[in-house]
C-alpha positions as CSV (number, residue, x, y, z in Angstrom):
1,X,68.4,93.2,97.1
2,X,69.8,90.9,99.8
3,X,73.8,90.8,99.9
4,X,76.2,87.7,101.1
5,X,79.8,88.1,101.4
6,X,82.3,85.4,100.8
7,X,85.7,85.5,102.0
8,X,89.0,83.5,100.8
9,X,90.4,82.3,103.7
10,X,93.9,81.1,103.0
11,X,94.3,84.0,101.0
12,X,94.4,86.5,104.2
13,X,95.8,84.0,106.2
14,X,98.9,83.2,103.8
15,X,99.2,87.1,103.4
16,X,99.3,87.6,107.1
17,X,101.6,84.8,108.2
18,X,104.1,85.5,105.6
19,X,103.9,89.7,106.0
20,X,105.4,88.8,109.7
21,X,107.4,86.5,108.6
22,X,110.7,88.0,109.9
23,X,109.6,89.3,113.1
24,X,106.3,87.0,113.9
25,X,104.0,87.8,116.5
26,X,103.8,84.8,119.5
27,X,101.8,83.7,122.6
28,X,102.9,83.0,126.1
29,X,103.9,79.9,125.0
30,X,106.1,81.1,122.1
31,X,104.1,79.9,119.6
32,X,103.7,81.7,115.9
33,X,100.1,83.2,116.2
34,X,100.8,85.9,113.2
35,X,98.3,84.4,110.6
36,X,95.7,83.3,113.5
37,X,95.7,87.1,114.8
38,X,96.4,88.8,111.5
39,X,92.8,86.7,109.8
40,X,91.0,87.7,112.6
41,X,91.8,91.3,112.7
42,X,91.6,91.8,109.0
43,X,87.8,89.2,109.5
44,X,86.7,92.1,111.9
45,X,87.8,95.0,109.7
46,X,85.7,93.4,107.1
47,X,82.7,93.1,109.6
48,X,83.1,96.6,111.0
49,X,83.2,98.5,107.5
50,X,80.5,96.4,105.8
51,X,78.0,95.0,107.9
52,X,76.9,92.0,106.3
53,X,73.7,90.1,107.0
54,X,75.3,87.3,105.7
55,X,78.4,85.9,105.1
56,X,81.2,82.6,104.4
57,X,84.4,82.5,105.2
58,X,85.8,79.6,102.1
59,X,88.7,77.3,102.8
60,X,90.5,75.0,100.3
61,X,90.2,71.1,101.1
62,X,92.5,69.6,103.1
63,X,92.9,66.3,100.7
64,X,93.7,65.9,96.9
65,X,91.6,68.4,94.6
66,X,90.2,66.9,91.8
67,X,92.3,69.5,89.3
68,X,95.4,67.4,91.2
69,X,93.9,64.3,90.4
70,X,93.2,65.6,86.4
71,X,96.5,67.8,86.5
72,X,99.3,65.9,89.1
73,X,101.7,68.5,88.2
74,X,99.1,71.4,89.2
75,X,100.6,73.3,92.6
76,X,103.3,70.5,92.3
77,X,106.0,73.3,93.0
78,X,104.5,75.3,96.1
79,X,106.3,74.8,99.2
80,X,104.6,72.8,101.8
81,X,103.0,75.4,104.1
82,X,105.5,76.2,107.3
83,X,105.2,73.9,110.3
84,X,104.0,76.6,112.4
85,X,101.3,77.7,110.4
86,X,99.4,74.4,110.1
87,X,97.9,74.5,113.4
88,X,97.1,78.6,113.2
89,X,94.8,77.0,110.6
90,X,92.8,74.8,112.9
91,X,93.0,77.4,115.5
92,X,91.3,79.6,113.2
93,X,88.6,77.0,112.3
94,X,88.1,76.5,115.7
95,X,87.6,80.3,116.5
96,X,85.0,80.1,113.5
97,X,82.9,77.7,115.0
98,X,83.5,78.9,118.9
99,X,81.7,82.7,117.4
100,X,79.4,81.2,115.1
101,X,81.0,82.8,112.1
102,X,79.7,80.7,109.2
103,X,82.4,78.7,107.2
104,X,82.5,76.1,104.4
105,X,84.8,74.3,102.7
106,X,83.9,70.7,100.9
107,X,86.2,68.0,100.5
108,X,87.8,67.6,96.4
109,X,87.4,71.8,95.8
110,X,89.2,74.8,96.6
111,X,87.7,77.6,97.8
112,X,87.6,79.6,94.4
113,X,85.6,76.3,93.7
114,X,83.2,77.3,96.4
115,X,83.0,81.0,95.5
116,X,82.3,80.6,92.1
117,X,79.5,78.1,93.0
118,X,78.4,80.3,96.2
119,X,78.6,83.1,93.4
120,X,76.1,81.6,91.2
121,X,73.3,80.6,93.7
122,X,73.8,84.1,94.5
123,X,73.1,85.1,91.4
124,X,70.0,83.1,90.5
125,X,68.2,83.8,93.7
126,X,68.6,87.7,93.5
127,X,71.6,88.3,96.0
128,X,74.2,91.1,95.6
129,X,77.6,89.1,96.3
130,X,80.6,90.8,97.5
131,X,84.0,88.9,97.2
132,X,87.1,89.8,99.1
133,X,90.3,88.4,97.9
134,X,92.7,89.7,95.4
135,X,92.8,86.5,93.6
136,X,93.2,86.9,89.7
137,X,91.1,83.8,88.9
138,X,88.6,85.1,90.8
139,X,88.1,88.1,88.2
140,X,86.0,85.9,85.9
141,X,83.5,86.3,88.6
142,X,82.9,89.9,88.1
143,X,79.3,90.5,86.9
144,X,76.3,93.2,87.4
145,X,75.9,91.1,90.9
146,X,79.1,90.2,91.7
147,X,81.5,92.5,92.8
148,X,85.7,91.9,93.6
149,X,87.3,93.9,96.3
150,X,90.8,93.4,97.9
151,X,91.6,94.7,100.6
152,X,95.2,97.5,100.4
153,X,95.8,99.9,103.0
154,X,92.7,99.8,105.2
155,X,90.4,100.4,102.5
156,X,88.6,98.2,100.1
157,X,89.6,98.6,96.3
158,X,86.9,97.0,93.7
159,X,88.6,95.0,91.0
160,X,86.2,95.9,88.8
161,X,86.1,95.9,84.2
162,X,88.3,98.7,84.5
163,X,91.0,97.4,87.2
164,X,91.1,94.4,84.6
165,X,91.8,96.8,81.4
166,X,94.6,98.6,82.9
167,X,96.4,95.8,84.7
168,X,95.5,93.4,82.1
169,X,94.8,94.9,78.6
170,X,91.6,92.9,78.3
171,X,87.9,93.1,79.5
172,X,86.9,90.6,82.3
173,X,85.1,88.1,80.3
174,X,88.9,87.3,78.7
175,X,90.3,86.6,81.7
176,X,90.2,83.2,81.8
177,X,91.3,82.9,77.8
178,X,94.2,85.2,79.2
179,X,95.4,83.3,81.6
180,X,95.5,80.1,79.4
181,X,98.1,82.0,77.4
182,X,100.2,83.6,79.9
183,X,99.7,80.5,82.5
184,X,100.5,80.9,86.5
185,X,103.9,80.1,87.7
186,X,102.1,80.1,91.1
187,X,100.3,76.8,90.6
188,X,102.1,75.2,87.9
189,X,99.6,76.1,85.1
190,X,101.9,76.0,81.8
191,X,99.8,78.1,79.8
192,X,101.5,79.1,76.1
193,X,105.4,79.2,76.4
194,X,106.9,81.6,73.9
195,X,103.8,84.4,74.6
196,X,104.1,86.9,77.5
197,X,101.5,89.5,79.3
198,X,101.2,92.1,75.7
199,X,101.5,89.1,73.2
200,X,98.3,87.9,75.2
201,X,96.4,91.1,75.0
202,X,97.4,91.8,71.4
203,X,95.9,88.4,70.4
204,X,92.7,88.6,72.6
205,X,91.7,92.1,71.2
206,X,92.5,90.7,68.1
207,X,90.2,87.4,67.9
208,X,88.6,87.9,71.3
209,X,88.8,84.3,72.8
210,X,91.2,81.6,72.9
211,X,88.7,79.6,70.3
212,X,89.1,82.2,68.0
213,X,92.6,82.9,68.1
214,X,92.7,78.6,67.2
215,X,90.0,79.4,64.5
216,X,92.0,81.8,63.1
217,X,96.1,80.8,63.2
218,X,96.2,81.9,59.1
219,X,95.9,85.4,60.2
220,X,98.7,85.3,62.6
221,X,102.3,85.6,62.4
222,X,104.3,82.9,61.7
223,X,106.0,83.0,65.1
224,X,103.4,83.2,67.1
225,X,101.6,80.8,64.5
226,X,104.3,78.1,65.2
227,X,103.9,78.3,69.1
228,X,100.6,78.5,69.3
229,X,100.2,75.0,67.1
230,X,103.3,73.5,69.3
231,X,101.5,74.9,72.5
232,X,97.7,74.2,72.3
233,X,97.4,70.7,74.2
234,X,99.3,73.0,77.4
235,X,96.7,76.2,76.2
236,X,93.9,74.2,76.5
237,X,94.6,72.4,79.0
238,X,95.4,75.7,81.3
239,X,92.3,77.0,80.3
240,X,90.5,74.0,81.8
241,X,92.8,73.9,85.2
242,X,91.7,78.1,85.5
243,X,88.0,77.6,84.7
244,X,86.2,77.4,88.4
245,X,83.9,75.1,89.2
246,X,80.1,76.7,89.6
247,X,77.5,74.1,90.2
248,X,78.3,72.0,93.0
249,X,75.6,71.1,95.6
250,X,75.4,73.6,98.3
251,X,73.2,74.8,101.5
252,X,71.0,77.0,100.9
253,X,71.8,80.6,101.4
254,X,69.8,81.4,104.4
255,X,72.5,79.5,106.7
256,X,75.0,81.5,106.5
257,X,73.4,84.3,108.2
258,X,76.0,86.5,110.9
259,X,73.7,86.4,113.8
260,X,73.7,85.2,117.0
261,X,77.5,84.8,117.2
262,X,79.0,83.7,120.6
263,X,81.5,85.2,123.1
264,X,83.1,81.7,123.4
265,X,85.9,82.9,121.2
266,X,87.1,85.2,123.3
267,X,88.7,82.9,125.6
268,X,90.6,81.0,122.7
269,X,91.9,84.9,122.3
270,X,92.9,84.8,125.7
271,X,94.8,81.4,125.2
272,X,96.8,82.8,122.0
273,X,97.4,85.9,123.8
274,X,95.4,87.7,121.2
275,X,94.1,90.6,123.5
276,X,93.8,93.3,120.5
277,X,91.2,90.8,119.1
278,X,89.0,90.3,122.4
279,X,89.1,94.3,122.3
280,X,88.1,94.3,118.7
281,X,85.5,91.8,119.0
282,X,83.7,93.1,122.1
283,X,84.0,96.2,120.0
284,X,81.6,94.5,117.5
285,X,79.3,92.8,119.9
286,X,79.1,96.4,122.1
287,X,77.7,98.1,118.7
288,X,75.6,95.4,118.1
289,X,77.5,94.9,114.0
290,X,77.1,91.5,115.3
């Protein structure tokens, strides 16, 4: 079975800029290059351990998603990202296209967007797809071809049905009913008010879905019967906000292969005074990974 690998990019480079936050690593020029070096090396590590044939590396669009447009309160209270991490982006784009590393990212989506759709394609023309990124939302992903891994410690952890039971209580096919109930503070998603992490479990083991806990409010206390009637415009519309999108339009598969990638980036290294990533990278190309 052929394998493609998609990575979040924002994900690791967020994780990166903000883990060196306090004591940031900088070029000659003195400017903040922690994310740029820190996606790059943990890009390689990825390359280096797994060897894939084929490969995207996701980004979020740059303008208005259409959830903003639906939802204008959705990721209405994240910070604007850091002035000095803005251009690490494009500097990372631009190392992307200088190697040939293949990347997408479509105007409107985010890149869970573009995962779940990549996912899908996947799926229906026989591809094993590996996803790194420890993104929760991502979890409704997880199928017999789809497998989650973050990354923790140098190794690669699988976030598989049983990662979801212990951390969440639930199997993965609840996640998204889950999250409609307990929302995400991180992007504004109200979910149900009044119910936390265990109320959420109790009531999806109970009536499976958030459907069937609606279809069935005469069973249910009358606590959680009153918020759940007072809550279900925010419950259903969480539930919409956390469902991905999984059939846009996309290239075919067979252009994202990882071959023939360049030495070009190597002197954008050099310019950011990244020399533990031309080491690492001539590292690949020497073994031929690449």
């Amino acid at each position: 079975m052929k394998e493609i690998y998609l990575i979040d990019a924002l994900n690791i480079i967020f994780r990166n800029y903000h883990v060196m936050k306090n004591n940031p690593l900088t070029n000659s020029k003195g400017e903040n290059v922690s994310a740029f070096i820190g996606f790059f090396k943990t890009l390689f590590f990825i390359i280096k351990e797994k060897k894939p044939e084929n490969l995207i590396v996701t980004f979020d669009s740059e303008t208005q998603t259409f959830r903003q447009k639906q939802y204008p309160s959705y990721k209405a209270t994240r910070d604007a990202p850091p002035d000095n991490l803005i251009p690490q982006i494009h500097w990372i784009k631009e190392g992307l296209i200088k190697a040939n590393i293949p990347m997408f990212e479509l105007q409107g989506y985010e890149a869970d967007d573009l995962i779940a759709s990549f996912t899908k394609k996947a799926e229906q023309n026989n591809y094993l797809t590996y996803i790194i990124s420890p993104d929760k939302d991502l979890l409704q992903l997880i199928s017999n071809q789809t497998k989650i891994f973050k990354i923790e410690n140098s190794s690669f952890l699988e976030m598989n049905n049983d990662y979801v039971i212990k951390k969440f209580g639930i199997n993965k096919s609840q996640i998204k009913d889950y999250l409609s109930i307990v929302g995400d503070p991180s992007d504004n998603i109200p979910g149900i008010k009044g119910i936390g992490q265990k109320g959420a479990a109790k009531l999806l083991n109970e009536f499976h879905t958030l459907n069937g806990i609606y279809e069935n409010l005469s069973l249910i206390n009358n606590k959680y019967r009153e918020i759940l009637l007072r809550e279900k415009e925010n419950a259903f519309l969480s539930y919409k906000l956390i469902s991905l999108v999984e059939d846009l339009e996309l290239p075919s598969l067979e252009t994202f292969r990882l071959e023939n990638l360049k030495e070009d980036i190597i002197l954008l290294f050099e310019e950011y005074s990244a020399t533990t990533l031309i080491k690492s990278y001539k590292s690949l190309l020497k073994k031929k990974i690449l």
